[in-house]
Residue, then its C-alpha position, 0 to 999 in steps of 0.5 A: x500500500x501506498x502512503x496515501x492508501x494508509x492515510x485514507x484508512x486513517x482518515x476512514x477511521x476517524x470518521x467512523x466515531x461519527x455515527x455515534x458521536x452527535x458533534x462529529x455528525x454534525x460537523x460533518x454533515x454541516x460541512x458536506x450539505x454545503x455541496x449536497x444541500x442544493x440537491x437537497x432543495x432542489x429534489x424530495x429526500x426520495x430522489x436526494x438518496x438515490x443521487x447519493x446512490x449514483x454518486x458513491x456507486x460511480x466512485x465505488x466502481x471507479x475505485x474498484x476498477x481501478x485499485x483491484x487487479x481481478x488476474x492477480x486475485x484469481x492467480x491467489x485462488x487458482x494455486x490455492x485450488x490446485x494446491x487443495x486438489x493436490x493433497x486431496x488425490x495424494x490421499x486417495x492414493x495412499x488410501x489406495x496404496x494401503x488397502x492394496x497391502x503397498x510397501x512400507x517405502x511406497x506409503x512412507x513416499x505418499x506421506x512426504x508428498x501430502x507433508x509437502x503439499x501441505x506446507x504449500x498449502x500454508x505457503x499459499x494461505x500466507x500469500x492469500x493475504x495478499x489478495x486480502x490487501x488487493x480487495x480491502x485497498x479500494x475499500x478504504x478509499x470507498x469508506x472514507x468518501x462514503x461514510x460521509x455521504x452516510x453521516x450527512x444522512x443520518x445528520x438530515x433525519x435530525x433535520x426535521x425530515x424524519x416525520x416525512x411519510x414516503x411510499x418505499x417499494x417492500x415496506x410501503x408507506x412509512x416515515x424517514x424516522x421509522x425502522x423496518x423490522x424494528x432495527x433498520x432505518x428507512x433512509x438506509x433501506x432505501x439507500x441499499x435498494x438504490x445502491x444495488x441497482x445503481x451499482x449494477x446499471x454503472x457497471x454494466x454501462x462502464x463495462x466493470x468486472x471485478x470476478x477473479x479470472 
């Protein structure tokens, strides 16, 4: 990782306090509604969520297409497969060669084959963090643009917009401030709904994968 790459985790977990403490929401979300509170104005709450869904699918997208590399992530899972596969026919062998009465040299010869497939296959496990690193990278980058699109959110529902009744699709009429099943937040369901399609739609148009190959 870069410098940079260190810093936007840093400043993505400064944020983050944001979602419980009232005076980092607030300074937040004050400071971004002078960009988004335009939008704000100018559109229902309804249609501000989705544009936050647009806006954070395109970065998101962007950055993933970006900051992964899909051949290197399935370079990871191809040798950790065929690491897996290894060890499993070389056990099958020796089961074999057992039941067949082999000779003490033979089954002593399989045994340091699967010992030594297994030791690759830890070498592999260790070089799994790699592709850890590869897929968390982009995300750090997409939590600290995103967390505070979500705090200015969550600062609008102490806004006054909370008592709005809306009509959202699988909950029905509802209010900004109620939760679906009793712990998920309206504006959050809709957000998610949005996100979904738009991120598919972004990446359908921009031609993004990011499935391993």
């Amino acid at each position: 990782w870069s410098q940079w790459d260190k810093l936007a985790g840093v400043g993505a977990l400064l944020l983050m306090p944001g979602y419980w403490f009232d005076s980092i929401r607030n300074v937040v979300g004050s400071t971004l509604d002078l960009a988004l509170g335009p939008l704000d104005a100018a559109l229902p709450f309804y249609a501000v969520i989705l544009s936050v869904a647009l806006i954070t699918g395109l970065y998101s997208s962007l950055l993933q297409a970006n900051l992964m590399n899909p051949e290197i992530m399935g370079k990871y899972q191809e040798r950790m497969k065929a690491v897996q596969e290894e060890q499993k026919e070389l056990r099958q062998e020796k089961k074999e060669a057992e039941e067949r009465g082999a000779s003490e040299a033979e089954i002593e010869r399989l045994e340091n084959e699967i010992e030594r497939a297994r030791e690759e296959q830890m070498e592999a496990m260790a070089d799994n963090l790699g592709m850890f690193k590869e897929q968390f990278r982009p995300r750090l980058w997409i939590m600290l643009f995103t967390i505070p699109m979500f705090l200015w959110m969550y600062w609008k529902m102490y806004g006054g917009i909370s008592g709005e009744m809306v009509v959202i699709p699988l909950a029905g009429e509802v209010s900004w401030g109620d939760r679906l099943q009793g712990f998920i937040p309206v504006w959050l369901f809709w957000y998610f709904l949005c996100s979904m399609a738009c991120n598919q739609l972004i990446r359908k148009a921009l031609d993004i994968n990011m499935s391993p190959s």
